[in-house]
py3Dmol code that shows the C-alpha trace and the ligand (Angstrom):
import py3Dmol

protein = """\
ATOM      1  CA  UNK A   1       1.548  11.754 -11.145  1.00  0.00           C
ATOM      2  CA  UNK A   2      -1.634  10.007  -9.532  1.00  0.00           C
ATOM      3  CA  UNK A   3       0.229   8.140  -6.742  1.00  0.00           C
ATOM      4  CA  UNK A   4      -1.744   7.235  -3.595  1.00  0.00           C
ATOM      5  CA  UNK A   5      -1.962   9.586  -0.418  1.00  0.00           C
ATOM      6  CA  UNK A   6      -0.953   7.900   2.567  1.00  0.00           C
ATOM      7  CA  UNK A   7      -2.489   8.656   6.103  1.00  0.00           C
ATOM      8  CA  UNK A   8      -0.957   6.718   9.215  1.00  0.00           C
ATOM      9  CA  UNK A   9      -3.081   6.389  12.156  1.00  0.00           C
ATOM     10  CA  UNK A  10      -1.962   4.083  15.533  1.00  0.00           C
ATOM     11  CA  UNK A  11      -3.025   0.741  14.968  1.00  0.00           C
ATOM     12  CA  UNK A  12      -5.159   0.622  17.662  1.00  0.00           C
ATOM     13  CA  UNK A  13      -7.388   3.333  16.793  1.00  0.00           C
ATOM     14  CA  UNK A  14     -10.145   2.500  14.822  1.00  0.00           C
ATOM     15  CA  UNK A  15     -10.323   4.796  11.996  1.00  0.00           C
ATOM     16  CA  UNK A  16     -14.011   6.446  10.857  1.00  0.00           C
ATOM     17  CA  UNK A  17     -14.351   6.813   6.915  1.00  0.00           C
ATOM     18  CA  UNK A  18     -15.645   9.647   5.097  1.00  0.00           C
ATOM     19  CA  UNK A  19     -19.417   7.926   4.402  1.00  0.00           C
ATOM     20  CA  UNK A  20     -18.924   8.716   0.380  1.00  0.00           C
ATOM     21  CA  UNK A  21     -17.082   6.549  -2.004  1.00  0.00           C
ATOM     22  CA  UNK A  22     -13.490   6.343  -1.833  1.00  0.00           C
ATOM     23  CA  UNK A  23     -12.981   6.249  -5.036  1.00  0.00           C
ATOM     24  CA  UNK A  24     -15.398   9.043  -6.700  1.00  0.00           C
ATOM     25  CA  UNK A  25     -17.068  10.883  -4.028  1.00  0.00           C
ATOM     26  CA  UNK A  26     -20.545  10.142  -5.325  1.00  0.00           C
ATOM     27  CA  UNK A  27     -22.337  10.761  -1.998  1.00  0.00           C
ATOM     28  CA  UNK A  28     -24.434   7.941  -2.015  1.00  0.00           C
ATOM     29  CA  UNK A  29     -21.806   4.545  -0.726  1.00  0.00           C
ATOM     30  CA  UNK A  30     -23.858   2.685  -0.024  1.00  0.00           C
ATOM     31  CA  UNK A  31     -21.828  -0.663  -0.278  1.00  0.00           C
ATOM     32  CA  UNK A  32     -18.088  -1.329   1.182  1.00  0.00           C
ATOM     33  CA  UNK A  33     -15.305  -3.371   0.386  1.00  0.00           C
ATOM     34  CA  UNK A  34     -13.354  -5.276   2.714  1.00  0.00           C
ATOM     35  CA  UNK A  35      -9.812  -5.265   2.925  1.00  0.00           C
ATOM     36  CA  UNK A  36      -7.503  -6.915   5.154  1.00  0.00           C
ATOM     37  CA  UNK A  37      -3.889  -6.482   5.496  1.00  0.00           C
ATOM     38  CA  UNK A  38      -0.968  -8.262   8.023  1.00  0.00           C
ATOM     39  CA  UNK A  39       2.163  -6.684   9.315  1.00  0.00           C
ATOM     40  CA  UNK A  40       5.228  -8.527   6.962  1.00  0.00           C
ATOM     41  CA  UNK A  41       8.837  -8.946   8.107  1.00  0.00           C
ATOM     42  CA  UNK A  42      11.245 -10.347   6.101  1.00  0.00           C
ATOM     43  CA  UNK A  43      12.255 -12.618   8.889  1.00  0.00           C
ATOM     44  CA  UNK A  44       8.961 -14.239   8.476  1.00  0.00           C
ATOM     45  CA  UNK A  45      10.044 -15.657   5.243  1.00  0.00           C
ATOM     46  CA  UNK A  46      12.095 -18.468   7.557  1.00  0.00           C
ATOM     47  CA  UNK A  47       8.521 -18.936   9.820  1.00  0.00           C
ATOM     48  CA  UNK A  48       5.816 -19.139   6.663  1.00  0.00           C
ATOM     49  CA  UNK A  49       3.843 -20.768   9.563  1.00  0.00           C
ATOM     50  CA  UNK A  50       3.699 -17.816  11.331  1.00  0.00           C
ATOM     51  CA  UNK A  51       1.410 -16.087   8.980  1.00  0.00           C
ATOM     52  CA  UNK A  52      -1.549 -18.392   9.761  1.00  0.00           C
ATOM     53  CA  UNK A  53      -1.630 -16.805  13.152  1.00  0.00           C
ATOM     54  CA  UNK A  54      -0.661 -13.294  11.997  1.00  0.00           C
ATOM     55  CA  UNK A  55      -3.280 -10.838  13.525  1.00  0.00           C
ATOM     56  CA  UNK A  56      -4.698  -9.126  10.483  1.00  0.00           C
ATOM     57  CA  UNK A  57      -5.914  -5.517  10.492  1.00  0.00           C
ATOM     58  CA  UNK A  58      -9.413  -5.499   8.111  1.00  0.00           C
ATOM     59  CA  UNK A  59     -11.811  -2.656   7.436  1.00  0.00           C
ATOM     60  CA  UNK A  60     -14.754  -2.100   5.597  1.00  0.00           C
ATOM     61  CA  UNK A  61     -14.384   0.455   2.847  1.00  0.00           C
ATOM     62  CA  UNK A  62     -17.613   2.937   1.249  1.00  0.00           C
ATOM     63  CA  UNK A  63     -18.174   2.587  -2.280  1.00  0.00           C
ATOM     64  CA  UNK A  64     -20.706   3.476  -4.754  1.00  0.00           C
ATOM     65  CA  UNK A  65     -22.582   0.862  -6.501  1.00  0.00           C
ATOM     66  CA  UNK A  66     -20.812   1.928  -9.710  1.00  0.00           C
ATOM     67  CA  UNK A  67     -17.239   1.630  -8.551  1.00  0.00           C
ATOM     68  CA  UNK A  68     -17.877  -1.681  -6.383  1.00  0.00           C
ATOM     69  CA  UNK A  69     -17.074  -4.257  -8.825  1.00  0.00           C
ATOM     70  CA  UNK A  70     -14.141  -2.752 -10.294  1.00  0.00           C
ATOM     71  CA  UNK A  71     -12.542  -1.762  -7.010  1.00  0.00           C
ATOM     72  CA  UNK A  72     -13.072  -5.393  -5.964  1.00  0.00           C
ATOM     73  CA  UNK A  73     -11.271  -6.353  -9.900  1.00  0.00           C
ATOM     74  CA  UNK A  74      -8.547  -4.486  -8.939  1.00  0.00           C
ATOM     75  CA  UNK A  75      -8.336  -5.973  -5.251  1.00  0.00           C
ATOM     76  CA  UNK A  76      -8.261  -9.597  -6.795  1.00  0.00           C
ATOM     77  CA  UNK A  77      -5.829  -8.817  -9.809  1.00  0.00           C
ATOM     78  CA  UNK A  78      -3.410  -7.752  -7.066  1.00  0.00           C
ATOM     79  CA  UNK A  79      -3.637 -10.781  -5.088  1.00  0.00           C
ATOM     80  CA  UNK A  80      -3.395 -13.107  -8.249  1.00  0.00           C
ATOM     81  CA  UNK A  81      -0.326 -11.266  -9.338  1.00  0.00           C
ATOM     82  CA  UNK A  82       1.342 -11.877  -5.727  1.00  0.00           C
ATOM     83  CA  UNK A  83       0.445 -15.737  -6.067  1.00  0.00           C
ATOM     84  CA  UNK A  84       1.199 -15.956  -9.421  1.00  0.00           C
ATOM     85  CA  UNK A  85       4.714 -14.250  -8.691  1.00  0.00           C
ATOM     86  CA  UNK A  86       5.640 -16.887  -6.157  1.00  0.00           C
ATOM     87  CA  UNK A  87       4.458 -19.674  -8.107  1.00  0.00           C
ATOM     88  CA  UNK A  88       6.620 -18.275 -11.144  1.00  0.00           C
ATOM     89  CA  UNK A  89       9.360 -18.204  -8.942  1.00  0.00           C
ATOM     90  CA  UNK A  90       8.816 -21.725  -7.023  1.00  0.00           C
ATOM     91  CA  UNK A  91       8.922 -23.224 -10.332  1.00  0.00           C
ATOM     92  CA  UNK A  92      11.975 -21.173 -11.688  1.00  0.00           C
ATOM     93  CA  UNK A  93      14.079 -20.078  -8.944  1.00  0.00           C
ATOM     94  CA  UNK A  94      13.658 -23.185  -6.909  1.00  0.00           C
ATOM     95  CA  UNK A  95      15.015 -26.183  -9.239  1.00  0.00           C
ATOM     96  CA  UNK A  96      17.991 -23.572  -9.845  1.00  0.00           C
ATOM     97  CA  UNK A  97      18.958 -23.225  -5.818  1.00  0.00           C
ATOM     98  CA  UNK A  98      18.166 -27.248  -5.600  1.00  0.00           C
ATOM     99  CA  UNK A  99      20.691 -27.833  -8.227  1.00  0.00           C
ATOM    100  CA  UNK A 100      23.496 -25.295  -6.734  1.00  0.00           C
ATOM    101  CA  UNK A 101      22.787 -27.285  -3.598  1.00  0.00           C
ATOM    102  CA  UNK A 102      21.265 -24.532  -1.396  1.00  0.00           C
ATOM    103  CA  UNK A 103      20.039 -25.042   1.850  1.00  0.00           C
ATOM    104  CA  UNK A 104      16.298 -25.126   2.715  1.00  0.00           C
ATOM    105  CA  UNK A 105      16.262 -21.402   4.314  1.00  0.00           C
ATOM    106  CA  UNK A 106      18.405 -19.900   1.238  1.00  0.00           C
ATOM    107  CA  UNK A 107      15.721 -21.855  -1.029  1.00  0.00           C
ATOM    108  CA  UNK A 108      13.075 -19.956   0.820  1.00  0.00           C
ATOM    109  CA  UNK A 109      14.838 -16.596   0.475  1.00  0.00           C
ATOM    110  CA  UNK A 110      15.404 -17.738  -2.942  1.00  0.00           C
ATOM    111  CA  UNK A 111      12.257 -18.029  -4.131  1.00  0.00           C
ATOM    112  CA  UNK A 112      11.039 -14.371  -2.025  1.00  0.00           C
ATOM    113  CA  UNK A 113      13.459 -12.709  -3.444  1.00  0.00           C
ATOM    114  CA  UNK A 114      12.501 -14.241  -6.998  1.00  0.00           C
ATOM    115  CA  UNK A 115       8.903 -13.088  -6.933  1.00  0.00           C
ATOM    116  CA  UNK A 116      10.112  -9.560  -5.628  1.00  0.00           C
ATOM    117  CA  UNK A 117      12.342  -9.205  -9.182  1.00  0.00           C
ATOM    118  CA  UNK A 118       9.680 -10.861 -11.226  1.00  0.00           C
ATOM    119  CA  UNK A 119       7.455  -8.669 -10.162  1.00  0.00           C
ATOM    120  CA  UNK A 120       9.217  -5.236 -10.370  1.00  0.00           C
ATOM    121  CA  UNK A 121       7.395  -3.889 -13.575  1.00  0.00           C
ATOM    122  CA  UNK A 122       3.444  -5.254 -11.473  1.00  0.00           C
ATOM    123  CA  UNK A 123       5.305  -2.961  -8.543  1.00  0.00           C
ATOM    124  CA  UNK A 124       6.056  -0.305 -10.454  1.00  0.00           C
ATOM    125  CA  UNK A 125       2.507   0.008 -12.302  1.00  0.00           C
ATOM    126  CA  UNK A 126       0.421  -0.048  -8.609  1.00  0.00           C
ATOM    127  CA  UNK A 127       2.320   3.015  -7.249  1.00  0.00           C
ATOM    128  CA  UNK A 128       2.123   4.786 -10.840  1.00  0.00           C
ATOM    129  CA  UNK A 129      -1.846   3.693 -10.748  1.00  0.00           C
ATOM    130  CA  UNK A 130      -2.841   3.029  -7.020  1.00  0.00           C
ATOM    131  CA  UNK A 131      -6.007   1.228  -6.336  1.00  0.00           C
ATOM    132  CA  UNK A 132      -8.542   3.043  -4.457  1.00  0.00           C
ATOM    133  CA  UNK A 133      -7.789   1.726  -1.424  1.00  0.00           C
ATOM    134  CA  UNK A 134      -5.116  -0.209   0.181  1.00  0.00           C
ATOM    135  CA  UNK A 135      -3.526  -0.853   4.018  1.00  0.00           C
ATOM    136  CA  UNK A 136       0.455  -1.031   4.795  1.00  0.00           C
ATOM    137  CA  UNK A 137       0.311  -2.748   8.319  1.00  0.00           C
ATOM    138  CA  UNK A 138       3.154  -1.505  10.847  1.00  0.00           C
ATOM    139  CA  UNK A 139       4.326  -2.512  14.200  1.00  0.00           C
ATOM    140  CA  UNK A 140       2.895   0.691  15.773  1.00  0.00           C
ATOM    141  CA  UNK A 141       0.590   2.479  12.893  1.00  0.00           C
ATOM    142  CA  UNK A 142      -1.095   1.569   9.970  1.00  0.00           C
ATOM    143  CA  UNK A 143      -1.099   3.240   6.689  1.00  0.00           C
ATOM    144  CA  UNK A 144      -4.276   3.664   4.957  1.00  0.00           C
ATOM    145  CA  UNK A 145      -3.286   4.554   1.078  1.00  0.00           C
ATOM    146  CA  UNK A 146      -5.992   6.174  -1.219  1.00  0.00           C
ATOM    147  CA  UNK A 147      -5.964   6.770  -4.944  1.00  0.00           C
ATOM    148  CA  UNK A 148      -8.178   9.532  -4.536  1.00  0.00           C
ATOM    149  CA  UNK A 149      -6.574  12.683  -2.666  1.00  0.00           C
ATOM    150  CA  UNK A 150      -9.759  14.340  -1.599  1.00  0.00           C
ATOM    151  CA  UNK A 151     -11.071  11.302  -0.097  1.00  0.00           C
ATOM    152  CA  UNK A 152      -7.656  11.428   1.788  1.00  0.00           C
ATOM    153  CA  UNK A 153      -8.109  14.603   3.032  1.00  0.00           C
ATOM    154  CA  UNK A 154     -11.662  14.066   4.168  1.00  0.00           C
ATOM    155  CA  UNK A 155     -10.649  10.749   6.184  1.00  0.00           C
ATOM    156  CA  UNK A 156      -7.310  12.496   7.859  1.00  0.00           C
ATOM    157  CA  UNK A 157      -9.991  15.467   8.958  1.00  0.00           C
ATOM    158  CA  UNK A 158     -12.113  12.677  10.066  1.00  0.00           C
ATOM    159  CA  UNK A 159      -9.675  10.942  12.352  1.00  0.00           C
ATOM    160  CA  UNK A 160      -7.762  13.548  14.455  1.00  0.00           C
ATOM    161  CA  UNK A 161      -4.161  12.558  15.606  1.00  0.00           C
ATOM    162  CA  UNK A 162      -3.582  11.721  11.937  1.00  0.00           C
ATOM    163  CA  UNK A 163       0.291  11.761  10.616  1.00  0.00           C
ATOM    164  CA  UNK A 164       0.749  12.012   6.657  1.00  0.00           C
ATOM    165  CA  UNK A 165       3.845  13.573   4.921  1.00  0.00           C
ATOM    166  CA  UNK A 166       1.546  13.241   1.805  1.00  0.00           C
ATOM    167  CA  UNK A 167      -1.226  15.816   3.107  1.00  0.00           C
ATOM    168  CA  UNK A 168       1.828  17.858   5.504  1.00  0.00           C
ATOM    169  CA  UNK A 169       2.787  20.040   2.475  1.00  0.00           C
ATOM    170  CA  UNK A 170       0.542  22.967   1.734  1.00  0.00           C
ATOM    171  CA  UNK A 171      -0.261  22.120  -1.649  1.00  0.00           C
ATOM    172  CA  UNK A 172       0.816  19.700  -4.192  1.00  0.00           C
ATOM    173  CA  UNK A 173       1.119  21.977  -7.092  1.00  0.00           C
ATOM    174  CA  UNK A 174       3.501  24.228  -5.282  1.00  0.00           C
ATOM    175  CA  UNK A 175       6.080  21.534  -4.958  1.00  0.00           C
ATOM    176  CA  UNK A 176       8.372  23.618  -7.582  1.00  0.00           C
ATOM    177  CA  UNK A 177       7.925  26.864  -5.812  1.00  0.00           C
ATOM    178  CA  UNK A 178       9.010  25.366  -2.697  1.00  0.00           C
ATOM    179  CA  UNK A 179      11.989  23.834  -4.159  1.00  0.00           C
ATOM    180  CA  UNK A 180      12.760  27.423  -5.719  1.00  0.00           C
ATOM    181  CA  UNK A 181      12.304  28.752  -1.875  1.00  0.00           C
ATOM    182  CA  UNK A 182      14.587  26.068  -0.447  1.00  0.00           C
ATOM    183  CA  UNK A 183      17.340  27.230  -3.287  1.00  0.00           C
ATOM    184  CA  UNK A 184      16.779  30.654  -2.762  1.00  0.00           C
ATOM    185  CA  UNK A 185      17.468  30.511   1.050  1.00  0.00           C
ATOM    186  CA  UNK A 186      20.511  27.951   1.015  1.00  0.00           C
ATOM    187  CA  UNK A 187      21.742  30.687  -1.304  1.00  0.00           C
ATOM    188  CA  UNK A 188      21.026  33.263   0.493  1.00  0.00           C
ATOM    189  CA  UNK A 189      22.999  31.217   3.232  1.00  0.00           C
ATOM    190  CA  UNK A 190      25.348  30.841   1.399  1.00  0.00           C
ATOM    191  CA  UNK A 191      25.910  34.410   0.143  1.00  0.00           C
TER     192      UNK A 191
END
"""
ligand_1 = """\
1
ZN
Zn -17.866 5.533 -6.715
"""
view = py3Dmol.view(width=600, height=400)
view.addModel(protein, "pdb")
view.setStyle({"model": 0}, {"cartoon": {"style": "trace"}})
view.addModel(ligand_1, "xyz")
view.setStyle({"model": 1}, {"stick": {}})
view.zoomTo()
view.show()
């Protein structure tokens, strides 16, 4: 299954990319595209203030002429779907909690929570088909997600001190012989 592969690096390192595109490999990126990303708490849902003055991490990514406009499609689509979620769910789940007689912070919850299970199939479909690039923003590391495995390897051998469980394996195709392995010793343990 194409899912992304996920590198973490500190969050105050600045990471190098691999100077082909990140989304075919065609030697020749000459363009990037920018992508920013904030660290998100769920707490933050009672402070939406707070995300005006949220430090975002951004980067500029390589890409090929060719794949440029529809990594930037794909970029957009995602953040209309997140908007469009909480709008859905402003105008649905809201008037519902108003009319229970919620309270302002359960509203806000509410309404979170709303987008989160309107948007479970949109969720499902971006880990099934990744886009090229995207950023998961933690307290201490970042996680820099690619669609494309090799360019994942090339930017983890570009940025030493690199931690990924995706690229810690071996290989991906021997995923059943390992599991085969694992039985074979517990049984062997057990015998
Ligand atoms: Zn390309």
């Amino acid at each position: 299954m194409p899912m992304s592969t996920d590198v973490s690096l500190p969050r105050d390192s600045e990471p190098i990319f691999p100077s082909c595109c990140c989304r075919c490999l065609a030697p020749d990126a000459e363009q990037t595209v920018r992508f920013s990303a904030s660290r998100f708490s769920w707490w933050q849902v009672f402070f939406v203030w707070i995300w005006w003055f949220r430090k975002a991490v951004r980067h500029e990514v390589p890409c090929c002429a060719e794949c440029r406009p529809s990594i930037r499609r794909r970029k957009w689509l995602e953040l209309i779907v997140y908007a469009s979620l909480l709008v859905v769910s402003l105008a649905v789940v809201m008037p519902w909690l108003k009319s229970m007689g919620a309270s302002r912070q359960w509203q806000k919850i509410g309404v979170f929570g709303g987008a989160m299970v309107f948007g479970v199939p949109f969720f499902v479909w971006t880990v099934v088909r990744p886009q090229a690039f995207d950023m998961t923003v933690g307290d201490e590391h970042v996680e820099y997600e690619f669609a494309n495995a090799d360019y994942a390897r090339m930017f983890a051998d570009g940025n030493p001190g690199y931690c990924s469980e995706d690229l810690g394996s071996e290989d991906e195709f021997d995923d059943e012989d390992d599991d085969e392995l694992e039985d074979v010793d517990a049984s062997t343990e057990l015998g």
